[in-house]
C-alpha positions as CSV (number, residue, x, y, z in Angstrom):
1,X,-7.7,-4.2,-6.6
2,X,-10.7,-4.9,-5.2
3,X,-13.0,-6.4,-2.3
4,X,-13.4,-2.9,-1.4
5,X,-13.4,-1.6,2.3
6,X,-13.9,1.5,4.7
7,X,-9.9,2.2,3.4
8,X,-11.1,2.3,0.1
9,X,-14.1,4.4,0.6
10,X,-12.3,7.3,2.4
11,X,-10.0,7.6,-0.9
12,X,-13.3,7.7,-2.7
13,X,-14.8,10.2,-0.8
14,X,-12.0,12.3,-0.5
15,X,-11.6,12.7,-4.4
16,X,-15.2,13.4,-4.3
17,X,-14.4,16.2,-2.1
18,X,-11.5,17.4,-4.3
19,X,-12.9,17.2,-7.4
20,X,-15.9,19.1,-6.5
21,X,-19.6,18.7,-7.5
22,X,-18.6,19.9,-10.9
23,X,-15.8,17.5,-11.1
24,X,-15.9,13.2,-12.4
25,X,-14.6,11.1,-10.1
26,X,-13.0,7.6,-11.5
27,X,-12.5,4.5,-9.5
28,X,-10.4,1.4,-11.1
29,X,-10.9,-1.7,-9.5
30,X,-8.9,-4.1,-11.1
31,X,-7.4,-7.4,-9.8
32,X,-3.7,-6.8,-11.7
33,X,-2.2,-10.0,-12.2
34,X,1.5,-8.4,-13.7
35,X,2.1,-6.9,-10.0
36,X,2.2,-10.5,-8.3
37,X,5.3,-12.8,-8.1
38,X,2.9,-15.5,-6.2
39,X,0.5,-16.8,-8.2
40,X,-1.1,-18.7,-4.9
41,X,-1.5,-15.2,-3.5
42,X,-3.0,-14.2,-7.0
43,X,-5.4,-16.9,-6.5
44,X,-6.6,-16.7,-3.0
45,X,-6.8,-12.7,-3.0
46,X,-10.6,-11.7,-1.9
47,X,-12.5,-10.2,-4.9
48,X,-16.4,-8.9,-4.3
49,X,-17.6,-6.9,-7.7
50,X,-20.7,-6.0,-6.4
51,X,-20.3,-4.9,-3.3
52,X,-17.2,-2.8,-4.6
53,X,-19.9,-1.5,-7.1
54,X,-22.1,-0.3,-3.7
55,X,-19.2,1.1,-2.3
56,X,-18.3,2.8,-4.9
57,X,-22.0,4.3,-5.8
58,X,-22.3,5.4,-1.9
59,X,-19.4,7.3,-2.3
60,X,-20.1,9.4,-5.3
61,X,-18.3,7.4,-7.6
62,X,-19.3,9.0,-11.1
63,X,-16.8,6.2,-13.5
64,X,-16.2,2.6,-12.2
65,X,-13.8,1.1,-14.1
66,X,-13.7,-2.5,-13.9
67,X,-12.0,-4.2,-17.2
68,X,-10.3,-7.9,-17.3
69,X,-6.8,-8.7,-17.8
70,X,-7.8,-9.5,-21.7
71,X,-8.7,-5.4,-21.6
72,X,-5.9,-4.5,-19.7
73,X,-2.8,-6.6,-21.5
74,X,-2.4,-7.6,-25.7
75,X,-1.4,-11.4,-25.1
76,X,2.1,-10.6,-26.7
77,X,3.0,-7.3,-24.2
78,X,6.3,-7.0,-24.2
79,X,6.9,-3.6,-23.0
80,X,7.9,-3.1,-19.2
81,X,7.7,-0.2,-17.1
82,X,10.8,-0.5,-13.9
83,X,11.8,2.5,-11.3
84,X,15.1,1.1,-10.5
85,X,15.8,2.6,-7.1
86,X,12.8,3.6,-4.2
87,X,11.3,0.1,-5.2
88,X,15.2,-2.0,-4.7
89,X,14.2,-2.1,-0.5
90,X,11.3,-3.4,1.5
91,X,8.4,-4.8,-0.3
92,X,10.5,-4.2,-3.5
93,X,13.5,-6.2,-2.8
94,X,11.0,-9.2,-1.5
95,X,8.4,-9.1,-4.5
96,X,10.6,-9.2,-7.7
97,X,8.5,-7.2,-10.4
98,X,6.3,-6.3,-8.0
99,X,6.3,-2.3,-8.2
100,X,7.2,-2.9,-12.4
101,X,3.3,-4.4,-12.5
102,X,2.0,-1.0,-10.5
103,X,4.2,1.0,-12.4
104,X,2.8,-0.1,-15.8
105,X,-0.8,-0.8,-14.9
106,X,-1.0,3.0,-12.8
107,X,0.7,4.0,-16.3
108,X,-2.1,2.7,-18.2
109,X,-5.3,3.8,-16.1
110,X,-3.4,7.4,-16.1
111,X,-3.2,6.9,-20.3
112,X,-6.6,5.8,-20.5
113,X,-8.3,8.3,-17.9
114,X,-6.0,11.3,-17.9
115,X,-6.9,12.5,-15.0
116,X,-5.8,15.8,-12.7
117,X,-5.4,13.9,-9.2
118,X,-4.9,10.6,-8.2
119,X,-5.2,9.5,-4.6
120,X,-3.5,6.7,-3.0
121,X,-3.2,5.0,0.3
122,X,-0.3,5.7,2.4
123,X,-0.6,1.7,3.6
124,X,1.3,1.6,0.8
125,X,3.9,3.7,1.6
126,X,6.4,2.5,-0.8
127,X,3.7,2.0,-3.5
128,X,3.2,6.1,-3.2
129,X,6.4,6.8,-3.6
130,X,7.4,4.8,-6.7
131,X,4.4,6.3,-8.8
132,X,5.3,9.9,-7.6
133,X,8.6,9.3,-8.8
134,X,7.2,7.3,-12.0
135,X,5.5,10.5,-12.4
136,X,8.4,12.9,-11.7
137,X,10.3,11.6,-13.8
138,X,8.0,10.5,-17.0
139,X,6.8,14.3,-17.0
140,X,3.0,12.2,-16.4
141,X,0.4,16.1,-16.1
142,X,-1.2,14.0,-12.7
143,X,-0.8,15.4,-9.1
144,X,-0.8,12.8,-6.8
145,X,-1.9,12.9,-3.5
146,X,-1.2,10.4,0.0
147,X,-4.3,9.3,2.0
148,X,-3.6,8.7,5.8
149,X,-4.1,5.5,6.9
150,X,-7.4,4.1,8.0
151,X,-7.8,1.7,11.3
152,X,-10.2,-0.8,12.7
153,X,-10.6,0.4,16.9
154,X,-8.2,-2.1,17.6
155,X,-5.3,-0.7,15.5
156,X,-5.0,-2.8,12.9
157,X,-4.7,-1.1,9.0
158,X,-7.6,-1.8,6.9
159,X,-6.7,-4.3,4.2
160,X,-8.4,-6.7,1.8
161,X,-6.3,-9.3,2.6
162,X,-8.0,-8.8,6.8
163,X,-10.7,-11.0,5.5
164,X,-8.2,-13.9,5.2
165,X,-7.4,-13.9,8.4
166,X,-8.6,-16.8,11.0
167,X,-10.4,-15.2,13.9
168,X,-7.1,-16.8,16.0
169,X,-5.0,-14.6,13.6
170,X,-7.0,-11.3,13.6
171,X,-6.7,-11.3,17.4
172,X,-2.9,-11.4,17.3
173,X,-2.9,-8.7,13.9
174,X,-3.3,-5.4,16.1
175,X,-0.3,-6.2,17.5
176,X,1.9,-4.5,14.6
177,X,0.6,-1.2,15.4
178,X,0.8,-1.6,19.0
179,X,4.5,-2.5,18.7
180,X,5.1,0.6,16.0
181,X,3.7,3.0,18.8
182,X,5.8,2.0,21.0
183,X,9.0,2.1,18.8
184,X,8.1,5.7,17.8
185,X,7.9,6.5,20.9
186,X,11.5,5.2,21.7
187,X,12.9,6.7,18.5
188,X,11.5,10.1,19.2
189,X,12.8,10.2,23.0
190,X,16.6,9.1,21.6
191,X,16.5,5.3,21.1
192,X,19.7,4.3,18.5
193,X,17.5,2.6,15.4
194,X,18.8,-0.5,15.7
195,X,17.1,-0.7,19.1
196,X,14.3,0.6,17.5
197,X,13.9,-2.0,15.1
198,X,14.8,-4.8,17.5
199,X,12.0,-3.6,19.7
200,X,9.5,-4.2,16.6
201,X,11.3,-7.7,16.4
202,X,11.5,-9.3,19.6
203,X,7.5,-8.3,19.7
204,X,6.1,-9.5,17.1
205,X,9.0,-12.1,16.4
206,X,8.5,-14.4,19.4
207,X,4.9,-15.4,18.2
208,X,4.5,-18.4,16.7
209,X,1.7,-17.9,14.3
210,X,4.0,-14.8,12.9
211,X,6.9,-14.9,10.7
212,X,8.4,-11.5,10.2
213,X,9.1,-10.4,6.5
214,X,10.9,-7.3,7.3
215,X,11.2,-4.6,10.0
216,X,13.2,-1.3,8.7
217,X,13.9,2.2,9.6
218,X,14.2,4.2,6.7
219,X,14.7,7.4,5.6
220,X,11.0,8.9,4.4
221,X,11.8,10.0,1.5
222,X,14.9,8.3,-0.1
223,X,13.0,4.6,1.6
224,X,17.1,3.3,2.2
225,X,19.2,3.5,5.5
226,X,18.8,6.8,7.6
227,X,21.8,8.5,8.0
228,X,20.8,11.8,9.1
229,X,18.4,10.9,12.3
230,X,16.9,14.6,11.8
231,X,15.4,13.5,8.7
232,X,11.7,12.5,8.6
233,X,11.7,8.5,9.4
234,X,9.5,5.9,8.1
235,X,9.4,2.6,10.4
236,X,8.0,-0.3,8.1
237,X,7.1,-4.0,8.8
238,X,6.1,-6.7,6.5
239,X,4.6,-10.0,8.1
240,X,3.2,-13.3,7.5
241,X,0.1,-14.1,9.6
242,X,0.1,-17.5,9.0
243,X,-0.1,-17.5,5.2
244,X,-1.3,-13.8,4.9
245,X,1.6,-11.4,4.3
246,X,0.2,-7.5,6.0
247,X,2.5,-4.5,5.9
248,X,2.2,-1.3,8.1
249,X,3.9,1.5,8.7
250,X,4.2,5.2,10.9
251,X,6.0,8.3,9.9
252,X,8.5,9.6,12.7
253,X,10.5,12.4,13.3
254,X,12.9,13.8,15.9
């Protein structure tokens, strides 16, 4: 969505690798204003054309697509694109409309580009798996493809909304991934989940400056309540950082 970073770049130079020096390799950057349920956070999020235009040219970028909402959305849309079920938990069930707005604006850029691949962040875990299911079950010709997450040293996932942060609150941010290594480790060596998720809590809970959005174990796949503690885990947190709301996430497994 713009104000592109080192996260962003390793997408781009990843499909740069996959598509070969034969292939074109698109990159949308578009601000979507349908995916936000705060127009304050719409407002305030970071934007940066030209340097995403750098970033994008240093990475072998071939297409940059960059339209306006005017381009994107007739003034009188009124059709809506909804997955009813991954996008009901975590983010989803915080951010009404949220994952309808990514649904129908990835919807669009795949009309409009038509591409073979599409490569996504795994930051946004729950993002991923909505469109693979948008794309499952709409029959959409696109393989998609889940990009690990990049890190500052200090832990913390690369984001847009980093920049945001006061220098008080970037000290305190790494602490999310500290606490999520710690409560993989615990899961994988037999701790029950709830433990697991209170362990997440009482860390990052008893800060001041933090105000915790969510902290769930989930099933990796299905994103609702584990029930089958062989299956592949997915330990997510949503938090506000003073007034900047960053999500992170790690994959577990017994």
């Amino acid at each position: 969505m713009g104000a592109l970073h080192e996260g962003h770049a390793s997408l781009l130079r990843q499909a740069r690798e996959l598509a070969g020096a034969s292939g074109c390799v698109v990159a949308s950057v578009f601000l979507n204003p349908v995916q936000f349920d705060n127009a304050g956070d719409l407002k305030s999020y970071p934007t940066n054309p030209q340097g995403d235009l750098q970033v994008c040219e240093h990475c072998g970028v071939d297409v940059v697509f960059m339209p306006t909402p005017d381009v994107m959305y007739a003034p009188d849309r009124s059709v809506v694109l909804e997955e009813t079920y991954l996008s009901s938990v975590l983010c989803g069930a915080r951010r009404p409309g949220h994952f309808a707005g990514v649904c129908l604006v990835v919807n669009k850029l795949f009309n409009l580009v038509q591409p073979t691949d599409a490569i996504f962040g795994k930051k946004d875990f729950q993002q991923l798996a909505v469109l693979r299911r948008m794309v499952r079950d709409l029959d959409i010709p696109v393989q998609l493809h889940g990009a690990e997450i990049v890190r500052e040293e200090d832990g913390l996932a690369l984001s847009s909304r980093n920049a945001l942060l006061t220098p008080e609150l970037r000290a305190l941010a790494p602490r999310i991934r500290k606490a999520l290594l710690v409560a993989k480790a615990d899961f994988e060596s037999g701790t029950d989940p709830e433990d697991v998720c209170r362990l997440v809590e009482s860390t990052l809970g008893t800060l001041p400056e933090v105000r915790l959005d969510y902290v769930s174990l989930v099933d990796a796949e299905t994103l609702h309540e584990l029930t089958d503690l062989r299956r592949p885990a997915l330990l997510a947190v949503a938090a506000f950082f003073g007034e900047v709301r960053l999500i992170d996430n790690i994959e577990m497994q017994r």
